[in-house]
N, C-alpha and C positions, 0 to 999 in steps of 0.2 A: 609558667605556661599552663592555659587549661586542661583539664580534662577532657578525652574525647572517648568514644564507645573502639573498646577494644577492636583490632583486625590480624583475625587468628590465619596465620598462612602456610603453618608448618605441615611442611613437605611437599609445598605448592613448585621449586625449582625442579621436582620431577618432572613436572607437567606443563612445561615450556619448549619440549622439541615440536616447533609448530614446523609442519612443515609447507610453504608456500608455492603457488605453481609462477612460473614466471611467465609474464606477460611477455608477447610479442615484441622482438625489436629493446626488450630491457637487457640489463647485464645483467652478467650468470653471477649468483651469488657464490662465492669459493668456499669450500667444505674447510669446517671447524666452526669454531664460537665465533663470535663478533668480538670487534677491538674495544679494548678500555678506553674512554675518553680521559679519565679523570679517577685518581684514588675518589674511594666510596666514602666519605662520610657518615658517620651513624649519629642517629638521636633517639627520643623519645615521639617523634609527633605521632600524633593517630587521629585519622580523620577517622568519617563513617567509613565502615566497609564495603566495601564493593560487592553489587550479587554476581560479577562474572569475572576471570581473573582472565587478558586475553595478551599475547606476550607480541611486541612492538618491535622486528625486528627488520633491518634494513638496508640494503648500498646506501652512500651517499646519493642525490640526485633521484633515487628510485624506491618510490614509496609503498612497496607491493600491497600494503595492507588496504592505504586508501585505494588502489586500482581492482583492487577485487572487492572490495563494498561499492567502489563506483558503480560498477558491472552486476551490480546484483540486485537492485532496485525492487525487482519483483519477492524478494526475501524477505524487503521489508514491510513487504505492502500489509500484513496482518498489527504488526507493532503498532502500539499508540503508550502516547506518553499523558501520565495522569498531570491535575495541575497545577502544578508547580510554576516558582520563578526561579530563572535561569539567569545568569548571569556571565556573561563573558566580556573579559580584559584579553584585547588580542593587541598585539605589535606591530604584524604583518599589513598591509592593504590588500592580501590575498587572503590572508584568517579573516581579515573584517568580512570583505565580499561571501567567503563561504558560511561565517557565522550568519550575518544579513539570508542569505539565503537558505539555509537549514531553518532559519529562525521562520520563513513564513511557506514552508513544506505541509501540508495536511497533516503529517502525522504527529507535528507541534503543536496545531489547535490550537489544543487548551491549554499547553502551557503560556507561561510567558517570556518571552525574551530578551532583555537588556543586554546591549551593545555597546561599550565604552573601549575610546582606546587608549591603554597601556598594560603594561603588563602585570607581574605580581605585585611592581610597588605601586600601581596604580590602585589594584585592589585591596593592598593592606592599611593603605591612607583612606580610602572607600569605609572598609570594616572598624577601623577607629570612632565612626561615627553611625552606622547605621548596623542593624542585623545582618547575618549572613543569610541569603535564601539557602532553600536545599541544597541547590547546585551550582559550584563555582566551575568554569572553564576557563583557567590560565594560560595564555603562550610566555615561554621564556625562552631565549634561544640564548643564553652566558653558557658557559661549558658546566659540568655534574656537579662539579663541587658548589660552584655560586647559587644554582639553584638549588642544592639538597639544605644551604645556607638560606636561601630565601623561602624556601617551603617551609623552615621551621619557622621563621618570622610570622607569615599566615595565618599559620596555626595558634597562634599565641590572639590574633583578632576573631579567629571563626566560634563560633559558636556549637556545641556537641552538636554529632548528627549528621552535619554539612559535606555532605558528595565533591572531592575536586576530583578534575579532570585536567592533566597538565599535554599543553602544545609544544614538546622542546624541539631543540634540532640535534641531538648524540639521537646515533642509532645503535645505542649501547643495550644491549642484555643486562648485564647486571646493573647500570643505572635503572633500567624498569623491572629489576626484584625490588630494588633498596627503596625504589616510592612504594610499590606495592606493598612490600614489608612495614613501612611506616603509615600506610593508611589511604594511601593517595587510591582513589578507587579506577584511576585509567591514564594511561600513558601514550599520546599520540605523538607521531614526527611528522613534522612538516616537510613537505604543504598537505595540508587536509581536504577533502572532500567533504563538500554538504550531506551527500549520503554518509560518512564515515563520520562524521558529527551527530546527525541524525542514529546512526547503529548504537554508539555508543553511551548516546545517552538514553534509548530503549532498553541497551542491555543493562544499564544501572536499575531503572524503573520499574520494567516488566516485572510483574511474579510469576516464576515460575508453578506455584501453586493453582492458578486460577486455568480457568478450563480453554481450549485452542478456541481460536476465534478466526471464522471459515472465511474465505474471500469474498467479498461483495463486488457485484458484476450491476450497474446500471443500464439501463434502458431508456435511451431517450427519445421523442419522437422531434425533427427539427421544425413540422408544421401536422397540421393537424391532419388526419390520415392516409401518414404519412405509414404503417403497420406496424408502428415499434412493437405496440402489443405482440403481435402475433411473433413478430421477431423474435421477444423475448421468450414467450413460451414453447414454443416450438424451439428455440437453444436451451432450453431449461431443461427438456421431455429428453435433447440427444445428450444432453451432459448426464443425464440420470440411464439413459436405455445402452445409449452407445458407449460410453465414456464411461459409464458404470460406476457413477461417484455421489452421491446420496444430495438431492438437491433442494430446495425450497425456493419456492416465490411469494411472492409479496406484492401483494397488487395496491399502490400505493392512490390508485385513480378510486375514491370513494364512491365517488357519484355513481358514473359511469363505468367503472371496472369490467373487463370482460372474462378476466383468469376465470370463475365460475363458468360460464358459460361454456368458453372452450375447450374445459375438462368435463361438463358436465354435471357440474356438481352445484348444490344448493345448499350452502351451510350457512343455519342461523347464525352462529357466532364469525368472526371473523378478523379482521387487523383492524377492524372500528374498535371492538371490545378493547384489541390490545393496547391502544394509543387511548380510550379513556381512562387506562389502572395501568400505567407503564410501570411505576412503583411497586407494585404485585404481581408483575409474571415471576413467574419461575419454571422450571422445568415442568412440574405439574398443569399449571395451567396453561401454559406453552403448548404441551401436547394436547388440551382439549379443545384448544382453540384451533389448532391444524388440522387441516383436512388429509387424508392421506390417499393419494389420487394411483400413486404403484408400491410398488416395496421401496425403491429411492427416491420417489418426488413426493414432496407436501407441497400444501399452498396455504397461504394466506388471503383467503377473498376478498376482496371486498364489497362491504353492505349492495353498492351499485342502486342506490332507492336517493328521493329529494325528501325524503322524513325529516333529515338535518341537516344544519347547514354547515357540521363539520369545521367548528372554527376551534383548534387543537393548536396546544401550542409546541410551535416550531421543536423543542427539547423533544417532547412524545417521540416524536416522529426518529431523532438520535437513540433516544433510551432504547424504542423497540427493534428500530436498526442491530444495535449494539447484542440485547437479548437472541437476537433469531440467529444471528451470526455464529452463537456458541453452539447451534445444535447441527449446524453442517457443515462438509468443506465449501460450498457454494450455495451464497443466497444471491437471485435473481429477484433486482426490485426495477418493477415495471412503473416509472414515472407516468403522471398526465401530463399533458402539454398543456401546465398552466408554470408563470413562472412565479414564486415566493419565496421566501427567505431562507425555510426548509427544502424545499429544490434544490437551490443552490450551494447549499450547504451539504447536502446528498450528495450530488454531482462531484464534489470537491475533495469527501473522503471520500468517496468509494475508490476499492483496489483498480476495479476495471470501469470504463466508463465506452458505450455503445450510444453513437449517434446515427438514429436510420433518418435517410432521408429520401425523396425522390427527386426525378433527375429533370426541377425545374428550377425555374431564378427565386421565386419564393424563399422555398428548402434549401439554396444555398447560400441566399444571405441568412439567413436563420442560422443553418450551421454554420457559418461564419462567424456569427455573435457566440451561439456554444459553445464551441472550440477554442475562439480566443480568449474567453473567461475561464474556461477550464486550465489552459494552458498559462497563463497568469496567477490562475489560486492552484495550480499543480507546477511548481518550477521546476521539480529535482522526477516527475513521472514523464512513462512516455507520454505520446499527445492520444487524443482518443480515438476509439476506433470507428474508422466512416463506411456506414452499411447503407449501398443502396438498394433501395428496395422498387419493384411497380417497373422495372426497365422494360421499355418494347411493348407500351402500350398502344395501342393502334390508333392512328390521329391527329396522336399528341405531340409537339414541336417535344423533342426533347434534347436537355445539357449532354453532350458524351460525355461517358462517366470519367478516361483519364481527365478531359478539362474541366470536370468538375472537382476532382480530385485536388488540381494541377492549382485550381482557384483560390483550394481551403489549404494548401499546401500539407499534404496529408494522402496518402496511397490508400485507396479503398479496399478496406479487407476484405470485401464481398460484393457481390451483383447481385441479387435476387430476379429473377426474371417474371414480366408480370404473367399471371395464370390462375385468371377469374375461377374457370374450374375447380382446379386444385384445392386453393383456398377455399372458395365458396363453400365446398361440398363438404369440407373436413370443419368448417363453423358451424356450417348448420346440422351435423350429425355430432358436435362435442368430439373431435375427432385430432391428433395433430397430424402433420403432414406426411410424419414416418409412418404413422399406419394408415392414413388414406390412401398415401400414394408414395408408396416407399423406396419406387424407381424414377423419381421425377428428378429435375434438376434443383426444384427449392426442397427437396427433401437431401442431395449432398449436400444442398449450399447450408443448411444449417447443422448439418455433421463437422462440416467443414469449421465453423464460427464454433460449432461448439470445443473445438480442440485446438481455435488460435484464444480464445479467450479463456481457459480451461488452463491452455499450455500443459494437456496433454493429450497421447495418440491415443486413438481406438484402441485396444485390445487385440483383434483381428491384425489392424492394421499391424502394430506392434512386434506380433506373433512371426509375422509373414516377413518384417525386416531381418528378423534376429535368425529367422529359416535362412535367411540368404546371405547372412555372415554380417549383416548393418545397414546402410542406407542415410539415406540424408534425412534429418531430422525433419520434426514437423511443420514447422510455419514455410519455409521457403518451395519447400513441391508444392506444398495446396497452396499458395501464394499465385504460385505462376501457375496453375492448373485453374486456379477461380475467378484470378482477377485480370478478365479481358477487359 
């Protein structure tokens, strides 16, 4: 048997009273340890070691583990896995589909992922002839002893180094020490979820070392002045004043960009500079490059000049994504309404994705094309969120907004109402709408967006539940208070 890098675990069965909430409508798990499937087996294997040891434990029929990473999707939305290839032997026709599906999740990218089906002996007739990638994902579902038998065989083909991840069906505790203890770096029971696939192999990957990486919020417009801009920053200005959480923009429209403007601001350098040295930001020039518009919001301008013609390649535009992200919990990147490769590839990781549109046939085949490619390169996220913007313009035939909704199959997270004034006044003075006109309706409506996109409540707001002994959480009141 080879040698593999030691995995040191001692006194890791302290650290296994997990305790789980039960899901709705699940069986109650009965107090004490879980059942032995099978005497333990011991050996010598050792895979790489695992960076997180997380304990698998379960009813028959009820898989609590995967039902609370189902449910948690927005948990995961910061993780990215570096690039590696992945490799999964599953048994199941429901492991295949969920492997299939984790496999083309945004926050897989860059990895790679190979899908074959059988199980460990599929993969140990596999390793007799080729390398092992980083990452193996096994399903076995024979009882503890056949596989603690077939894990040692594996091991005998994998290569030092090599991450497995084993699919069994015992919802045995001490069968998931005895892998842990040998090396095996994660223990799932079937049936698996694409998110629970997806967590688990972020929590292999991730370093904990390297610095939090903030949430990215998109802006898109579905036709062309349509307001996303302003949308954007005006949710950007209440996520940092109201919501009180440190924000940056990114004005990603070179050309024609207007974040300057509507701050006010005139800075030579900008998000041109950073997407031509993306290899050299760093914190240092990071901040000379940011404008800083309050004590919580920067921005990133841009140029806004036809000096160049900005042909940058697509990577840049990921690199300095990835950069800006490390320096807040929310970066707001304001797309043009042009579509290219980097767009869509924008669109696709981002945590949060903002579609404004107005309430014609135009904008809603447009959003129609958005939404349904978003929702295709995002399988395992919610679908994105539909702002309509310009409502109750005088003249104008307009879509009602539920059957606009109703069309892209999608509930509008907001109305914005149209109000030349407001607007006008607060662009042409560099002004946003909370301080132009801080009792308007487009001044809650993007208080509002900024706490369903934010997924958190004002402060005030907050303050004034907890006076009152609780209340109903944030999205479903301003839900039903905004979206007539």
């Amino acid at each position: 048997m080879s040698a593999f890098a030691p995995s040191p675990h001692s006194g890791f069965e302290d650290d296994l009273d997990l305790e789980l909430e039960a899901q709705p409508g699940a069986p109650a798990r009965p107090p004490g340890p879980a059942p032995v499937a099978a005497p333990i087996a011991t050996g010598p294997l050792q895979f790489a070691p695992p960076a997180a040891q997380r304990a698998v434990v379960a009813e028959p029929g009820f898989n609590p583990v995967g039902e609370l990473i189902a449910g948690a999707g927005q948990a995961l939305g910061e993780m990215s896995v570096p690039r590696i290839a992945i490799h999964v032997f599953a048994e199941r026709q429901d492991t295949l589909a969920a492997a299939d599906r984790a496999g083309q999740d945004r926050r897989l990218s860059r990895a790679t992922t190979t899908i074959r089906v059988g199980g460990v002996h599929a993969a140990i007739e596999t390793y007799h002839h080729e390398p092992t990638p980083p990452l193996i994902i096994v399903e076995h579902m024979g009882d503890a002893a056949t596989l603690l038998n077939d894990i040692d065989r594996l091991a005998e083909v994998c290569d030092a180094g090599t991450k497995v991840v084993i699919i069994g069906a015992a919802n045995d505790i001490l069968l998931f020490r005895e892998l842990i203890r040998r090396g095996v770096s994660e223990y799932l029971v079937a049936p698996v979820h694409p998110l629970q696939l997806i967590g688990a192999i972020g929590g292999l990957f991730n370093d904990p070392a390297q610095p939090f990486v903030g949430r990215s919020i998109a802006f898109v417009g579905a036709r062309g002045g349509s307001g996303a801009s302003a949308v954007a920053h005006n949710t950007a200005y209440a996520l940092s004043e109201r919501i009180g959480a440190n924000t940056v923009i990114v004005d990603y429209d070179l050309p024609f960009g207007t974040a300057g403007l509507d701050f006010n601001q005139d800075p030579i350098n900008g998000v041109a500079d950073a997407l031509a040295q993306p290899d050299r930001l760093d914190p240092v020039l990071l901040d000379r490059i940011m404008v800083r518009c309050t004590d919580k919001l920067s921005l990133f301008a841009a140029p806004a000049t036809l000096d160049a013609d900005y042909e940058i390649n697509p990577e840049a535009f990921e690199e300095v994504t990835t950069r800006i992200r490390a320096t807040a919990p929310f970066v707001v990147l304001d797309l043009p309404h042009v579509w290219s490769r980097w767009v869509r590839r924008t669109l696709i990781s981002a945590d949060e994705v903002v579609v404004v549109a107005t309430p014609d046939l135009a904008s809603l085949r447009n959003a129609r094309n958005i939404i349904d490619l978003i929702r295709q390169g995002r399988p395992n996220d919610a679908p994105p969120r539909l702002v309509l913007n310009q409502v109750g313009m005088p003249g104008r035939p307009e879509i009602p907004a539920k059957d606009f909704g109703d069309a892209l199959g999608v509930h509008q997270a907001l109305v914005i109402p149209f109000d030349p004034m407001v607007f006008g006044s607060a662009a042409n003075n560099g002004q946003m709408i909370l301080d132009a006109a801080g009792k308007s309706r487009a001044a809650d409506a993007f208080q509002v967006l900024a706490q369903i996109v934010s997924r958190r409540e004002m402060p005030a707001l907050a303050a004034a539940k907890r006076a009152k002994g609780g209340g109903k959480s944030l999205p479903g009141g301003l839900f039903k208070k905004k979206a007539r």
